[in-house]
C-alpha positions in Angstrom: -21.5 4.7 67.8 -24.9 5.3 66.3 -26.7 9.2 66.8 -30.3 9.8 67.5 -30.8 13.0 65.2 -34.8 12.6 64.8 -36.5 15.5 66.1 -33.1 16.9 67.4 -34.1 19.5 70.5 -32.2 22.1 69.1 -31.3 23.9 65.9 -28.1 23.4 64.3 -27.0 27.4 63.3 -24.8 26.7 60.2 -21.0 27.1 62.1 -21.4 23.3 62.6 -22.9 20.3 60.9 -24.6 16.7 62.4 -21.1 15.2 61.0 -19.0 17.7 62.5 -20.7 16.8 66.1 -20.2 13.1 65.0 -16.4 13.6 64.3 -15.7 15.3 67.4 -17.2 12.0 69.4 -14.6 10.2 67.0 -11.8 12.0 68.5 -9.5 9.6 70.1 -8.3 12.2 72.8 -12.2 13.5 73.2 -13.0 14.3 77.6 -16.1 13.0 78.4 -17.5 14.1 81.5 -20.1 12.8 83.8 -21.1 16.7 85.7 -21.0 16.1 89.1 -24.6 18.7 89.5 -27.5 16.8 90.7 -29.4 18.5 87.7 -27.7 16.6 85.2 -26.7 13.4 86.9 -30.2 12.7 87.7 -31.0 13.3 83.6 -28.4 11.0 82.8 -26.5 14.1 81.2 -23.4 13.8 79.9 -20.5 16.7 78.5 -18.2 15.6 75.8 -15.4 18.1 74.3 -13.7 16.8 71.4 -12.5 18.1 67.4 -14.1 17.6 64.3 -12.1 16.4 61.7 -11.3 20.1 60.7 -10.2 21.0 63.9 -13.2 22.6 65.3 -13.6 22.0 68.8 -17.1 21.6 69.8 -18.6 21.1 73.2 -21.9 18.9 73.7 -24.5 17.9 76.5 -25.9 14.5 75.7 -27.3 11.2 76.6 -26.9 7.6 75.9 -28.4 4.0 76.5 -25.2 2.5 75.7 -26.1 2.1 72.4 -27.3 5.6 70.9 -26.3 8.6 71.8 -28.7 11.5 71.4 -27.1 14.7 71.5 -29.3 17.7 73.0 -27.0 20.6 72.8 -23.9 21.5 70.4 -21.8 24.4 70.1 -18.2 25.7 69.4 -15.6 25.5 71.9 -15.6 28.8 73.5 -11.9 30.1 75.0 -12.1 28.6 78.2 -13.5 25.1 76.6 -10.4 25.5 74.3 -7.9 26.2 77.3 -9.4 23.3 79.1 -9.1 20.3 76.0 -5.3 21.6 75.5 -4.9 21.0 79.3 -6.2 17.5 79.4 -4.5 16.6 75.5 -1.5 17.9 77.3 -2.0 15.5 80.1 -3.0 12.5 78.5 0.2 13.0 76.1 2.5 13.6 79.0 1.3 10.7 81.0 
């Protein structure tokens, strides 16, 4: 998977790093989300929830071609993020 970070549309605060957002695309039990609002789907926006490789889970808005993904928003999970990844990790290891 190759990432678009040239003139990123937002400013990465120091709690996470381009590789950390990287890493949590990496994560094998990542959600990705297609949102079913109008606003988004007609943007081609997509959610993905997933872990860096130090645990942190971080939620992003993004979009893709397929090819390259170019991420426009970041942040970490907040406590209802966090409830919902458990939830679905809990599923997809109980299935």
């Amino acid at each position: 998977m190759e990432f678009d970070w040239n003139n990123s549309p937002f400013a990465l605060d120091g709690s996470l790093t381009e590789r950390d957002i990287e890493e949590s695309f990496e994560d094998p039990f990542a959600v990705r989300l297609l949102p079913d609002s109008p606003r988004f789907a007609v943007q081609s926006r997509y959610f993905n929830f997933g872990r860096s490789a130090s645990g942190t889970g971080i939620f992003s808005v993004y979009r893709t071609n397929g090819r390259v993904v170019r991420v426009i928003c970041s942040r970490v999970f907040t406590d209802a993020e966090e409830y919902f990844y458990q939830r679905k990790l809990k599923q997809m290891l109980d299935s």
